[in-house]
VMD Tcl script that builds the backbone (N, CA, C; Angstrom):
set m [mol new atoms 228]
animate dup $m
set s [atomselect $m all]
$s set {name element resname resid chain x y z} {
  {N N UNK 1 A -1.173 11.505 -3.047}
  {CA C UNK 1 A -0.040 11.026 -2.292}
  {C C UNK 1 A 0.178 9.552 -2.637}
  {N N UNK 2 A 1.459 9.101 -2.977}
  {CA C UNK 2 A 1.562 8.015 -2.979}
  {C C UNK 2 A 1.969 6.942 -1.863}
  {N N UNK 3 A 1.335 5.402 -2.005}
  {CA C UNK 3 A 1.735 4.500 -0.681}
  {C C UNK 3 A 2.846 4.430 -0.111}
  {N N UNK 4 A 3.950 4.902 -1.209}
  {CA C UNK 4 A 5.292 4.721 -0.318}
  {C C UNK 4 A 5.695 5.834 0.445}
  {N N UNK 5 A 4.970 7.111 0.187}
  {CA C UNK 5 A 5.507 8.286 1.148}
  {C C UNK 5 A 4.476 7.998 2.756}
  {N N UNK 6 A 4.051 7.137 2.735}
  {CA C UNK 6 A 3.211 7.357 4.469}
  {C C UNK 6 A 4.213 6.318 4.911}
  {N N UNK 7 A 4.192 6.737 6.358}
  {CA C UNK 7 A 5.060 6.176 7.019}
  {C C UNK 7 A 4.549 5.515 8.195}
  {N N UNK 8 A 5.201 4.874 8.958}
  {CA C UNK 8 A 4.992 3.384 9.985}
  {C C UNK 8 A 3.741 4.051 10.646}
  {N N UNK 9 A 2.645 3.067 11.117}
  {CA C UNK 9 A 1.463 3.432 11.539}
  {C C UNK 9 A 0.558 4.317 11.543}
  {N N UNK 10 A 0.874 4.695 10.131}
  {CA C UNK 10 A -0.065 5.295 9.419}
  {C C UNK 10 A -1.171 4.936 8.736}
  {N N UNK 11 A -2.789 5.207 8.867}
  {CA C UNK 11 A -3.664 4.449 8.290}
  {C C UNK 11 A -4.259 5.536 7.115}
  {N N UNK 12 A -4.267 4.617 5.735}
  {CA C UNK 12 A -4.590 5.525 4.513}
  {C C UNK 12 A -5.722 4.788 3.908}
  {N N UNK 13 A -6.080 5.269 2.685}
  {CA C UNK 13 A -7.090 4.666 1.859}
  {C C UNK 13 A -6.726 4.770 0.434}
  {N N UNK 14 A -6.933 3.367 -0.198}
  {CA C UNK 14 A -6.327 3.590 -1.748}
  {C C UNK 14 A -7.516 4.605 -2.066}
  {N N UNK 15 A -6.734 5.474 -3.588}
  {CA C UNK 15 A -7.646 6.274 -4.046}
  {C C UNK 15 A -7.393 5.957 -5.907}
  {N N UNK 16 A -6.292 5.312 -6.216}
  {CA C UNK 16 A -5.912 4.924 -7.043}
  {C C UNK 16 A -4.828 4.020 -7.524}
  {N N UNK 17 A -4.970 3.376 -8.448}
  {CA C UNK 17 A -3.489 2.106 -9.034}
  {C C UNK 17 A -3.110 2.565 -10.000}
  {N N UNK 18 A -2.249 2.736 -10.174}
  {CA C UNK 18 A -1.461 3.200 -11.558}
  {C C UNK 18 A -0.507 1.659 -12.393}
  {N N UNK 19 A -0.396 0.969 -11.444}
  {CA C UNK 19 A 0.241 -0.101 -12.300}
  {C C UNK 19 A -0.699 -0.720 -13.332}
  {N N UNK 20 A -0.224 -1.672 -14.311}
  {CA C UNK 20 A -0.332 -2.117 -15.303}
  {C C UNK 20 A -0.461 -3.954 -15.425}
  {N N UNK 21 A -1.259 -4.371 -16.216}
  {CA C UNK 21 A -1.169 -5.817 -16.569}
  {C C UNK 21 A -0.655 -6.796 -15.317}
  {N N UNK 22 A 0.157 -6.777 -15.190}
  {CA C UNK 22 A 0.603 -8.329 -14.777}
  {C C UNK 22 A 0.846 -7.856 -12.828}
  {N N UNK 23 A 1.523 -6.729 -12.970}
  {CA C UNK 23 A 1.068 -5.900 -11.532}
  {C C UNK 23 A 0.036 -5.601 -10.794}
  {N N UNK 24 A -0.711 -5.118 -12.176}
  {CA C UNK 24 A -1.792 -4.577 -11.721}
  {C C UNK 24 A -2.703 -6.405 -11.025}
  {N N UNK 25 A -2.426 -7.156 -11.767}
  {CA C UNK 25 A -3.247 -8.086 -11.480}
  {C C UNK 25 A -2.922 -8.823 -9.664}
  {N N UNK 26 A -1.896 -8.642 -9.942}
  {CA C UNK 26 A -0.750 -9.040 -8.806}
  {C C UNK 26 A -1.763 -7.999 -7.117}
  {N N UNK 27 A -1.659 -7.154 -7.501}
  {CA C UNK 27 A -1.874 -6.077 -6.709}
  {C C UNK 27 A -3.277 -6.126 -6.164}
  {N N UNK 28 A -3.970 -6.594 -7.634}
  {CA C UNK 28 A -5.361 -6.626 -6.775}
  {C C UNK 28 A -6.298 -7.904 -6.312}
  {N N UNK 29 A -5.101 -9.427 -6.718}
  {CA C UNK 29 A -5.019 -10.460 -6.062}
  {C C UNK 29 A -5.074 -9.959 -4.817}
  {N N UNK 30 A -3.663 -9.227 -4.567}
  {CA C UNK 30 A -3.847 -9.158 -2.348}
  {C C UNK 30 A -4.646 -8.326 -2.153}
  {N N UNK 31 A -5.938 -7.750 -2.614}
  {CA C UNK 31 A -6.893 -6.677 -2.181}
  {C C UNK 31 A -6.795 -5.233 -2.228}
  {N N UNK 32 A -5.910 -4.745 -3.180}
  {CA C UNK 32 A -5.381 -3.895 -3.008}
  {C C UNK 32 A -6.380 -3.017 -4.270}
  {N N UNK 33 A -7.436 -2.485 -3.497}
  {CA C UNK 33 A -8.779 -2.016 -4.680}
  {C C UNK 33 A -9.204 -0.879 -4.077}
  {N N UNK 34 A -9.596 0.027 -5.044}
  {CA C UNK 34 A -10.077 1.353 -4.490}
  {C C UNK 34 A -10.789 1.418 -3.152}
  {N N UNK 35 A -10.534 2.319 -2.505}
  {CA C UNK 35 A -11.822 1.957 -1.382}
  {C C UNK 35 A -11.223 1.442 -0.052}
  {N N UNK 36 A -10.029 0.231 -0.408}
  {CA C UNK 36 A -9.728 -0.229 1.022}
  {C C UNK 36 A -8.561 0.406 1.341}
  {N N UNK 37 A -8.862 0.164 3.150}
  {CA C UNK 37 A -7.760 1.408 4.138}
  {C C UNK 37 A -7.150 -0.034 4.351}
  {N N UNK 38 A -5.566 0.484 4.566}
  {CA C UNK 38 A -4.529 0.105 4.957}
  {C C UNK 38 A -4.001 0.906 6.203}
  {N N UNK 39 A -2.956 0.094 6.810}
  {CA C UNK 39 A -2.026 0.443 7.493}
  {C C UNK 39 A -0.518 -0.364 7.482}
  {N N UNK 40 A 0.524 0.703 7.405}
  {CA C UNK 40 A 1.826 0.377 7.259}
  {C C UNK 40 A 1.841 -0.147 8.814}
  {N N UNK 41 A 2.525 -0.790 8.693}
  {CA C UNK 41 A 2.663 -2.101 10.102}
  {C C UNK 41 A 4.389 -1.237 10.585}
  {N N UNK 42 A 5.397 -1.335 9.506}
  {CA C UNK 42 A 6.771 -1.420 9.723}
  {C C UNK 42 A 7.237 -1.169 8.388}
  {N N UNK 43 A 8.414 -0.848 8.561}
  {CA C UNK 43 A 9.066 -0.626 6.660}
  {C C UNK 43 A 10.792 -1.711 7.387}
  {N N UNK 44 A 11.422 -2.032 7.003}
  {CA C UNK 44 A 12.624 -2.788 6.700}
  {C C UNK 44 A 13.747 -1.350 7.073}
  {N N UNK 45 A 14.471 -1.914 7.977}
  {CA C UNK 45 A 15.731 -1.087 8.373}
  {C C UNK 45 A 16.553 0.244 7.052}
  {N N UNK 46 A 16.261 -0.539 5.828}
  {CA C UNK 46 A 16.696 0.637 4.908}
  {C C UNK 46 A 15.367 1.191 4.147}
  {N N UNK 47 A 14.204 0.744 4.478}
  {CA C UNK 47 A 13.127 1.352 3.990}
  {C C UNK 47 A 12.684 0.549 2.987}
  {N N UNK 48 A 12.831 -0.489 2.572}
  {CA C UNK 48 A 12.156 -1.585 1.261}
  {C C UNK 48 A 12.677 -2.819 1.743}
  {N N UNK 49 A 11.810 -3.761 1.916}
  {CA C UNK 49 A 10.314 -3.297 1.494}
  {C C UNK 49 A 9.367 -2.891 3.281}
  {N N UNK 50 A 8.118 -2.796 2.517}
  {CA C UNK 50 A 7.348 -2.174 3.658}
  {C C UNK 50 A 6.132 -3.389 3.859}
  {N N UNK 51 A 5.694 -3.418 5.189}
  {CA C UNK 51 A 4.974 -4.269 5.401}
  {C C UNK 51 A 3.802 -3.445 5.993}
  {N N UNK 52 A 2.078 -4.172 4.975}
  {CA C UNK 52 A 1.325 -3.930 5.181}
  {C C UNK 52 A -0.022 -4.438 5.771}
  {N N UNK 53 A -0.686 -3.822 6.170}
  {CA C UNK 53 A -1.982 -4.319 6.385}
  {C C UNK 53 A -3.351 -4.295 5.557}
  {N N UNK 54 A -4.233 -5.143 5.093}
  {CA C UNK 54 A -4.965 -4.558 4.709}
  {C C UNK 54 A -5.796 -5.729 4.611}
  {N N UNK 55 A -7.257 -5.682 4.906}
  {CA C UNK 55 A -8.264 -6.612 4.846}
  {C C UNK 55 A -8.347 -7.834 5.858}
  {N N UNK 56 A -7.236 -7.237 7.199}
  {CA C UNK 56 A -6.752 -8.305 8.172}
  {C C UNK 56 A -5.851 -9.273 7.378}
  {N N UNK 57 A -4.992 -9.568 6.307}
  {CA C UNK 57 A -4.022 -9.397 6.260}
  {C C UNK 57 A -2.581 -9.093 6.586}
  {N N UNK 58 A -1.253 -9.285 6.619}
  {CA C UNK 58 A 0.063 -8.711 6.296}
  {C C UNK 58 A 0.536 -9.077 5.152}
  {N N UNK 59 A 0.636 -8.140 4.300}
  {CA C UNK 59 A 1.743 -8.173 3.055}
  {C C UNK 59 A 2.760 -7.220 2.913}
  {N N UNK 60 A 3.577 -8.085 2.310}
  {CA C UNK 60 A 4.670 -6.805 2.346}
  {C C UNK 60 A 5.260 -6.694 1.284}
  {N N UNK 61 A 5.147 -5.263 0.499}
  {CA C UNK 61 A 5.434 -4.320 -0.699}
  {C C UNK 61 A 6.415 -3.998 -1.031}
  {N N UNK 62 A 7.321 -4.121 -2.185}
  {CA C UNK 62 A 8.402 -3.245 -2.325}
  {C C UNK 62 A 8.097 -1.785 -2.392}
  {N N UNK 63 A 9.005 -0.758 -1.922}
  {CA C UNK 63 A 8.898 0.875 -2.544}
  {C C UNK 63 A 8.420 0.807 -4.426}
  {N N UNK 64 A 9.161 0.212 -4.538}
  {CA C UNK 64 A 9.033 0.326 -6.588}
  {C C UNK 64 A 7.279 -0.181 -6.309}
  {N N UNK 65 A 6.747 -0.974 -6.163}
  {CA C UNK 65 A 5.338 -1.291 -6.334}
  {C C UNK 65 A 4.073 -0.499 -5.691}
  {N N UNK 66 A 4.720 0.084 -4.147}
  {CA C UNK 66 A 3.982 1.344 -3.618}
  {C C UNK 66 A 3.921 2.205 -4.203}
  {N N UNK 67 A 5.183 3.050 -5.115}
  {CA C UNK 67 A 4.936 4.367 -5.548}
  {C C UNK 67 A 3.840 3.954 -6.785}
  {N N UNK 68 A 3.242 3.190 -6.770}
  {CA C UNK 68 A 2.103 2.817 -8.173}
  {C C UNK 68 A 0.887 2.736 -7.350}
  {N N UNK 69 A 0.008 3.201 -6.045}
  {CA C UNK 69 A -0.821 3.451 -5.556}
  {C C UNK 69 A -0.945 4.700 -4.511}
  {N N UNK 70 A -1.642 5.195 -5.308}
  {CA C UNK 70 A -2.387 6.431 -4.148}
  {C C UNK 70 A -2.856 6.299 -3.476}
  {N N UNK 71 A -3.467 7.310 -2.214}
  {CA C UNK 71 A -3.840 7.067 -1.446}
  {C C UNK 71 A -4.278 8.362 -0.852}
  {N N UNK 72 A -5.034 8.425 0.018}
  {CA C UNK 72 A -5.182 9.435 1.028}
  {C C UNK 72 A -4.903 8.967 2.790}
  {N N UNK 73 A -4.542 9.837 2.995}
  {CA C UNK 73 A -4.891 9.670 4.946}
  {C C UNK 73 A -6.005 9.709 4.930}
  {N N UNK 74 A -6.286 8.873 6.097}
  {CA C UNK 74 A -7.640 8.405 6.772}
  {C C UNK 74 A -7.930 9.267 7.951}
  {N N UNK 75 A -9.128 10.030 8.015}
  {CA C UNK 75 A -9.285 10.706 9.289}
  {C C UNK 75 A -9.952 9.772 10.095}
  {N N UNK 76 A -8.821 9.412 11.162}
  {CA C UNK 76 A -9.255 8.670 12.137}
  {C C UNK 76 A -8.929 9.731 13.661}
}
mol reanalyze $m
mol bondsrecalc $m
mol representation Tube
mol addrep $m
């Protein structure tokens, strides 16, 4: 599943990055590494971008840069 299909207060776990070089680097500057759970906080009135949580953190993602991480739901 990718990050941009979960929706507002939903808590997931990356399972993979698919972006590349200069993204990819970008991406895992804000913590964004196998292993850590997130939660979508809110997405923007037309849906991009989306604002996240992760590592006690808020950042907020475009759709184009979410659909480049997987994820699973978190059984909470």
């Amino acid at each position: 599943m990718k990050l941009s299909e979960i929706g507002e207060k939903q808590r997931c776990k990356i399972t993979a990055i698919l972006a590349k070089d200069k993204l990819l680097q970008k991406l895992l500057d804000m913590g964004f590494v196998i292993g850590a759970e997130l939660e979508v906080v809110r997405e923007a009135p037309l849906y991009d971008p989306m604002e996240l949580k992760i590592h006690n953190y808020l950042i907020t993602l475009r759709k184009s840069e979410a659909v480049l991480v997987k994820v699973e739901p978190c059984k909470s």
